[in-house]
Each structure stands twice: as C-alpha cells, then as structure tokens.
PAGU-158506 format. One record per residue: residue number from 1; residue in three letters; x, y, z of N, C-alpha, C in turn. Coordinates in nm, 3 decimals. Layout:
+-----+-----+---------+---------+---------+---------+---------+---------+---------+---------+---------+
|   i |  aa |     n_u |     n_v |     n_w |    ca_u |    ca_v |    ca_w |     c_u |     c_v |     c_w |
+-----+-----+---------+---------+---------+---------+---------+---------+---------+---------+---------+
| NUM | ala |       X |       Y |       Z |       X |       Y |       Z |       X |       Y |       Z |
...
+-----+-----+---------+---------+---------+---------+---------+---------+---------+---------+---------+
//
This chain:
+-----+-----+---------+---------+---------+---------+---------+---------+---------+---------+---------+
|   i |  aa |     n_u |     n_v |     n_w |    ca_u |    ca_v |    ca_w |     c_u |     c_v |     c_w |
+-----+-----+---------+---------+---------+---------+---------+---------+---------+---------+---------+
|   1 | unk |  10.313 |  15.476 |   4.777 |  10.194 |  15.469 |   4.695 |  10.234 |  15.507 |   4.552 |
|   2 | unk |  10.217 |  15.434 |   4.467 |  10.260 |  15.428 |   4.326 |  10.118 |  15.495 |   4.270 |
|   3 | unk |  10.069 |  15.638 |   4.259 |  10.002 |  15.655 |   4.277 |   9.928 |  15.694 |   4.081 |
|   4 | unk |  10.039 |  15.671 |   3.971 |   9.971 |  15.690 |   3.827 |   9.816 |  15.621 |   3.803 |
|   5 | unk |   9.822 |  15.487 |   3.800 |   9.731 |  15.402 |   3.739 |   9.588 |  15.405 |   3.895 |
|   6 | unk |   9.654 |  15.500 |   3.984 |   9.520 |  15.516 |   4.114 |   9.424 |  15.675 |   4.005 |
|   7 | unk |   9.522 |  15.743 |   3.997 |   9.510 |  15.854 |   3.954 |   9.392 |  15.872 |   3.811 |
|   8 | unk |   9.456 |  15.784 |   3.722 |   9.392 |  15.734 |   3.620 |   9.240 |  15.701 |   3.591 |
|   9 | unk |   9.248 |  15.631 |   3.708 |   9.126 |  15.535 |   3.739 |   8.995 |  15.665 |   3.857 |
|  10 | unk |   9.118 |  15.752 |   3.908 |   8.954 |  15.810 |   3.977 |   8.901 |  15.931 |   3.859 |
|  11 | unk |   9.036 |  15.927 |   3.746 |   8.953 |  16.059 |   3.652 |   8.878 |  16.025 |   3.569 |
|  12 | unk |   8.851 |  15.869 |   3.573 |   8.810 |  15.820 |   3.442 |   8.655 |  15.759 |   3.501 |
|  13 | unk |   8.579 |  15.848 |   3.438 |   8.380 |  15.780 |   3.516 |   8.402 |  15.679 |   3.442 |
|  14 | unk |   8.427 |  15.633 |   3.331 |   8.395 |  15.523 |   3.263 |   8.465 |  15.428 |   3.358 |
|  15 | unk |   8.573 |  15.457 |   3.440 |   8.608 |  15.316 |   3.510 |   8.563 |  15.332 |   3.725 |
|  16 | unk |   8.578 |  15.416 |   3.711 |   8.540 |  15.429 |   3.867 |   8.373 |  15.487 |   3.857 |
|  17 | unk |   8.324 |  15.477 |   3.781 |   8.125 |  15.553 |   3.782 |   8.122 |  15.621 |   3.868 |
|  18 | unk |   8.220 |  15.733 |   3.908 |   8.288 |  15.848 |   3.995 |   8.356 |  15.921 |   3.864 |
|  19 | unk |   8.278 |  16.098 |   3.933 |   8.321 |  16.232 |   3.842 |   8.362 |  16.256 |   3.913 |
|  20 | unk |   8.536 |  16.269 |   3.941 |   8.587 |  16.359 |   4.059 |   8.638 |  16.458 |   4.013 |
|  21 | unk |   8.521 |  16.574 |   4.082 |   8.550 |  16.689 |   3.978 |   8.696 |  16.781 |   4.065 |
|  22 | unk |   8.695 |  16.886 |   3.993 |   8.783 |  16.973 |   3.991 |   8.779 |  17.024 |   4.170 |
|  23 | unk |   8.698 |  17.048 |   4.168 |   8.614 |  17.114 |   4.310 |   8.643 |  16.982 |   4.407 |
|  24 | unk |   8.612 |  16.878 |   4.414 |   8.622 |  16.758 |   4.513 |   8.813 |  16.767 |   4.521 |
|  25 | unk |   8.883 |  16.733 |   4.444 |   8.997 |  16.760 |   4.398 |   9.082 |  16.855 |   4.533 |
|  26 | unk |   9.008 |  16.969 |   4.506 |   9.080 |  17.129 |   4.613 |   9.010 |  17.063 |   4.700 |
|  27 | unk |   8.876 |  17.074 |   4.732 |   8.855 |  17.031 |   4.907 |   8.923 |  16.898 |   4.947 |
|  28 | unk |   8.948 |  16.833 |   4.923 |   9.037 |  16.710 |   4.944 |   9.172 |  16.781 |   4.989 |
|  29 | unk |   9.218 |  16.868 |   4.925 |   9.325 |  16.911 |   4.946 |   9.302 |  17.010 |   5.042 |
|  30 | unk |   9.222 |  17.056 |   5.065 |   9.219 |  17.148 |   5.153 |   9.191 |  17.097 |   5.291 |
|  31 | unk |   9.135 |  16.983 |   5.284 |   9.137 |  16.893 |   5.409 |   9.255 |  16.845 |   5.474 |
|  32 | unk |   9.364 |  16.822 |   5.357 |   9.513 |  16.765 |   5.428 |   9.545 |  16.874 |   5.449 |
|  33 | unk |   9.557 |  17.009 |   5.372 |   9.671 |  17.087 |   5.436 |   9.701 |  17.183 |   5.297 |
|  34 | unk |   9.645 |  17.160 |   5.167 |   9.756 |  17.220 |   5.058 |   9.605 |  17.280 |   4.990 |
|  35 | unk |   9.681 |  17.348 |   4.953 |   9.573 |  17.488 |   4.887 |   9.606 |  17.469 |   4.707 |
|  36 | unk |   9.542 |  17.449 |   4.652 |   9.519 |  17.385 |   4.510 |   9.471 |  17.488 |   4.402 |
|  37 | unk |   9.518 |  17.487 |   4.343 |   9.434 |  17.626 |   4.240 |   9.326 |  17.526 |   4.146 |
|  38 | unk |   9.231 |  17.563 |   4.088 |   9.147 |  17.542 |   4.038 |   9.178 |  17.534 |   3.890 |
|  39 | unk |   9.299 |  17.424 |   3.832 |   9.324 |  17.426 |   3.725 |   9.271 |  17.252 |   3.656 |
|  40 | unk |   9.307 |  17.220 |   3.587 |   9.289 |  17.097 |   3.471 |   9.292 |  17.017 |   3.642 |
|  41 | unk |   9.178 |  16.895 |   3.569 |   9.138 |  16.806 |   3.699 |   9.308 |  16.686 |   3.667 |
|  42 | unk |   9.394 |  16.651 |   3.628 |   9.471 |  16.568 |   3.611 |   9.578 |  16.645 |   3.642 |
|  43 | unk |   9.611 |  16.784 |   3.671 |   9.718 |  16.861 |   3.732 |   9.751 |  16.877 |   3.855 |
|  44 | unk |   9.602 |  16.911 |   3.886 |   9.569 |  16.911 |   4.036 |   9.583 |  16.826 |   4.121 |
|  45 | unk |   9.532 |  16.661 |   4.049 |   9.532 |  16.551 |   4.118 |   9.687 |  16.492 |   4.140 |
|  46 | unk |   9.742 |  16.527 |   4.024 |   9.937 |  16.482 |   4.077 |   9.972 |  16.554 |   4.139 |
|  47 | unk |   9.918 |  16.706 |   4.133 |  10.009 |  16.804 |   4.259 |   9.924 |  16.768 |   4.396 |
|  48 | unk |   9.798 |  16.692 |   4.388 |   9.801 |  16.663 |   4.548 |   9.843 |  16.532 |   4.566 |
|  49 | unk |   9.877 |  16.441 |   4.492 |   9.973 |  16.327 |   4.495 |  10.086 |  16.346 |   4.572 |
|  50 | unk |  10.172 |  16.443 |   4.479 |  10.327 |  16.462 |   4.502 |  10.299 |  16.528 |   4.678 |
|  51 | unk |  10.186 |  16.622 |   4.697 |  10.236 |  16.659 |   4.870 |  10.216 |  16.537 |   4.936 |
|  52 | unk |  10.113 |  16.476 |   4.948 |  10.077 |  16.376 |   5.030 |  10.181 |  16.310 |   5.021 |
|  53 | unk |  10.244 |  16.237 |   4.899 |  10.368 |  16.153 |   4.956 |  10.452 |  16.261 |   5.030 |
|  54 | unk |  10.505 |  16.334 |   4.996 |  10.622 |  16.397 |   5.045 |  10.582 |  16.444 |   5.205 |
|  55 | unk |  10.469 |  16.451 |   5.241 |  10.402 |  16.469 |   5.359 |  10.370 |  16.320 |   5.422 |
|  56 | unk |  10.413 |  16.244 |   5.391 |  10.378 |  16.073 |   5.475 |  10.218 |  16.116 |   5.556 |
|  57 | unk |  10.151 |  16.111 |   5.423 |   9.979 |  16.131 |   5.472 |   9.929 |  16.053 |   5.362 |
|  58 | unk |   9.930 |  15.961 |   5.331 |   9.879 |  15.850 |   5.206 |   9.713 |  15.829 |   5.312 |
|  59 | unk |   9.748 |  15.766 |   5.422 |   9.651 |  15.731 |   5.466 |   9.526 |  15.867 |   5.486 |
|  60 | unk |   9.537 |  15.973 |   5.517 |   9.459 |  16.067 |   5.511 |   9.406 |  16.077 |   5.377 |
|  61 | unk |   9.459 |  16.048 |   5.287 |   9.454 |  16.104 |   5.110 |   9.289 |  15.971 |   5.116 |
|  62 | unk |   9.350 |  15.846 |   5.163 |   9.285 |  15.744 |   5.144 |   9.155 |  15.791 |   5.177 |
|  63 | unk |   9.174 |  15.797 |   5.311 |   8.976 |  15.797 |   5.402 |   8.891 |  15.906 |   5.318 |
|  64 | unk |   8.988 |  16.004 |   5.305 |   8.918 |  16.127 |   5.210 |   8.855 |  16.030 |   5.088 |
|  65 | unk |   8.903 |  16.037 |   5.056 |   8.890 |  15.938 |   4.883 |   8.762 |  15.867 |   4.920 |
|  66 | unk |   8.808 |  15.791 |   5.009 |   8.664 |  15.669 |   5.064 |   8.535 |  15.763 |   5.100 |
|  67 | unk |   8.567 |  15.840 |   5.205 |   8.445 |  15.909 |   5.216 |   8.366 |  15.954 |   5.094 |
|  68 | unk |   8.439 |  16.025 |   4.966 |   8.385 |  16.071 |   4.867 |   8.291 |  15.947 |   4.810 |
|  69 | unk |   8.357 |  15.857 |   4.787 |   8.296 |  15.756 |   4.711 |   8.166 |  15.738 |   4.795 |
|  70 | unk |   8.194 |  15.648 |   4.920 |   8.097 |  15.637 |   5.000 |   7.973 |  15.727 |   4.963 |
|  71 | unk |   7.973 |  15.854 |   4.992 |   7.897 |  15.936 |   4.994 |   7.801 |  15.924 |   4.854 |
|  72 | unk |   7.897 |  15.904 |   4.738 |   7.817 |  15.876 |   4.591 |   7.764 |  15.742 |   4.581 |
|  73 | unk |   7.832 |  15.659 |   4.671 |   7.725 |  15.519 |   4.670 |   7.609 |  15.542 |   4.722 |
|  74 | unk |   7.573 |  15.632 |   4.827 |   7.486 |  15.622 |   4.898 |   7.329 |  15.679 |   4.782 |
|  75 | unk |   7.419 |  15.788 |   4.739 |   7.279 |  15.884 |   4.579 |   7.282 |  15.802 |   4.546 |
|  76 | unk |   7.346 |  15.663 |   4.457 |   7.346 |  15.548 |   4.384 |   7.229 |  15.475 |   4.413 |
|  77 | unk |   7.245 |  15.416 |   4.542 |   7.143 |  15.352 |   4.602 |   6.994 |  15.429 |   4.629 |
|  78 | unk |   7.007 |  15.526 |   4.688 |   6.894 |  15.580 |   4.640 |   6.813 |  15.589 |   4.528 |
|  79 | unk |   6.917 |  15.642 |   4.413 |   6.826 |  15.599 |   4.287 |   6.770 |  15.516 |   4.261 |
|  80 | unk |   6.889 |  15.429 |   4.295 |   6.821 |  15.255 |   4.275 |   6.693 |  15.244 |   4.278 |
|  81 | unk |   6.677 |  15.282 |   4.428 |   6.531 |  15.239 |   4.498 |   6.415 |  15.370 |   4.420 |
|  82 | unk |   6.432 |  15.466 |   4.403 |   6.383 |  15.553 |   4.317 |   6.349 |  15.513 |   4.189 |
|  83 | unk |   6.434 |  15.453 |   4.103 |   6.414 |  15.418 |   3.989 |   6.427 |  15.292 |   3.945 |
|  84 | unk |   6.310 |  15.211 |   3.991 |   6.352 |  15.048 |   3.994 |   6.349 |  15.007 |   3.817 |
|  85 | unk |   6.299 |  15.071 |   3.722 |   6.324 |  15.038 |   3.620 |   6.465 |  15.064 |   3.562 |
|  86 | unk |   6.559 |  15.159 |   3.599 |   6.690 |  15.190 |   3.609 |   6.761 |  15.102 |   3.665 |
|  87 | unk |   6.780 |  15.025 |   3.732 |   6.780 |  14.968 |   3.859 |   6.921 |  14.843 |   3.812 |
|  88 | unk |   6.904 |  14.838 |   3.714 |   7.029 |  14.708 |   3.637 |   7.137 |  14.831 |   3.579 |
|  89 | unk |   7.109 |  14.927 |   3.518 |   7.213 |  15.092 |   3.525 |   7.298 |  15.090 |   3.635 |
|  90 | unk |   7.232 |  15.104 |   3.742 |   7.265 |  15.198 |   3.845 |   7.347 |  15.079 |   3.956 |
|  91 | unk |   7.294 |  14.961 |   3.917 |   7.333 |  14.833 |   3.986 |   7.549 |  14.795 |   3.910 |
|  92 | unk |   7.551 |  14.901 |   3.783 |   7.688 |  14.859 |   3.714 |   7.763 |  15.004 |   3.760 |
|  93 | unk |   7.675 |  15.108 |   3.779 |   7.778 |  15.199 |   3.871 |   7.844 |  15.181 |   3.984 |
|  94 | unk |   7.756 |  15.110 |   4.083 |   7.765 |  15.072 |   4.207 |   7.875 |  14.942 |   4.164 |
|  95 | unk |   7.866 |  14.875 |   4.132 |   7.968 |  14.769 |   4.118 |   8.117 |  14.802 |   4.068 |
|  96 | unk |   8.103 |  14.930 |   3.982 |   8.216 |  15.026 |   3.949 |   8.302 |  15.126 |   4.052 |
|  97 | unk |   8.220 |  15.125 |   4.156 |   8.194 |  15.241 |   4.273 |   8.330 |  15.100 |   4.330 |
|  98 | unk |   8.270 |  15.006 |   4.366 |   8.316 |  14.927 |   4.472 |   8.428 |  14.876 |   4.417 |
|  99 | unk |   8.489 |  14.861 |   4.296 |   8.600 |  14.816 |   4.233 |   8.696 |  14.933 |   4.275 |
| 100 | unk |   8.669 |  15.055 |   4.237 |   8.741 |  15.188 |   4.273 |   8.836 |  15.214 |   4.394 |
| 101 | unk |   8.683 |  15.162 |   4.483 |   8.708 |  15.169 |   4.633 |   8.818 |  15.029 |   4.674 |
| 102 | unk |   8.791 |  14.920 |   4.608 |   8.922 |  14.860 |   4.620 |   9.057 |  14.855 |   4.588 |
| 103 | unk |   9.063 |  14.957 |   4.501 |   9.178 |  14.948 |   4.402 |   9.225 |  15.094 |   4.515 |
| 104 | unk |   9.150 |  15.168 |   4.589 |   9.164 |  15.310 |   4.695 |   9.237 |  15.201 |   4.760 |
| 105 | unk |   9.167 |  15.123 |   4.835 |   9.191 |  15.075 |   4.975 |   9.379 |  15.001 |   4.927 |
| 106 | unk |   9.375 |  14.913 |   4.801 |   9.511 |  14.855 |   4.769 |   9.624 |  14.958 |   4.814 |
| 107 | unk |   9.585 |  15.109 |   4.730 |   9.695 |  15.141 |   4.739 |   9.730 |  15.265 |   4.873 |
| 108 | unk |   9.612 |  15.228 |   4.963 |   9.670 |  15.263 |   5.128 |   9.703 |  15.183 |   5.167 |
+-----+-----+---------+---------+---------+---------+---------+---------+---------+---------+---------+
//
C-alpha cells in the first residue's frame, strides 16, 4: 500500500467531505493493536501507516477506514432528508464521501 497520496486525501475535508480527526486516528489504532499519542493529525496517521504495513494488516486498516466513512455517510443522509433545502450541499459531500471510499477500497 503506497499509502502518501491515501493519507493526503483522508486529511483533507475539502477532498474526502471527511474530518478525520485526531481522536478517530488513535481509535483506529487502537483497534489494530498500536497505541498512538494524541499528537498533529498527519504524524499520527504515518505512524499508523508505517505499523500496519510492517504488521501485513492493510486490510484491517481498510474496513476500519470504511466503517468510519460509512458511518458519516449515514449523518449525511440524514441531513439530507432533514434539510431538503440543503439537500444539493450535502448531495456534493456524499459524492466526496464515495470517491474517498474508492480511492480506500483501491488501495486495499
């Protein structure tokens, strides 16, 4: 997993309409196995890069990842339906959501 330009893309809301904060970051990590200190969200995310490869767990890193997203599509959609005047907004997150999630799934 060539994992820079994955990395890039989940810190950046403007391209994934995903805040993966600092906190999602450690529990992710704390789900595979590695205990994360609570520093800069782009430190954290290469030091749980570098275990997962070196641990041949890409695919665990993945479903995690997916679930997160998943989970924020789902508030997405809700709003949607909550805020039908919003509704063309929330319709370019979700389409941002699902680009993310493909560019996840590429690089499992």
């Amino acid at each position: 997993m060539h994992s820079s330009n994955l990395e890039i893309s989940l810190l950046s809301i403007t391209i994934s309409a995903n805040y993966l904060s600092t906190y999602d970051i450690v529990q992710i990590g704390k789900t595979l196995g590695i205990q994360l200190p609570y520093k800069k969200r782009s430190l954290i995310l290469k030091e749980l890069f570098i275990y997962v490869k070196k641990n041949t767990i890409q695919k665990e890193l993945i479903n995690e990842l997916l679930k997160l997203i998943e989970k924020k599509e789902k508030k997405y959609q809700q709003l949607r339906q909550n805020y039908k005047n919003s509704s063309f907004i929330i319709l370019g997150w979700l389409k941002k959501l699902n680009s993310i999630k493909r560019l996840i799934q590429y690089y499992g």
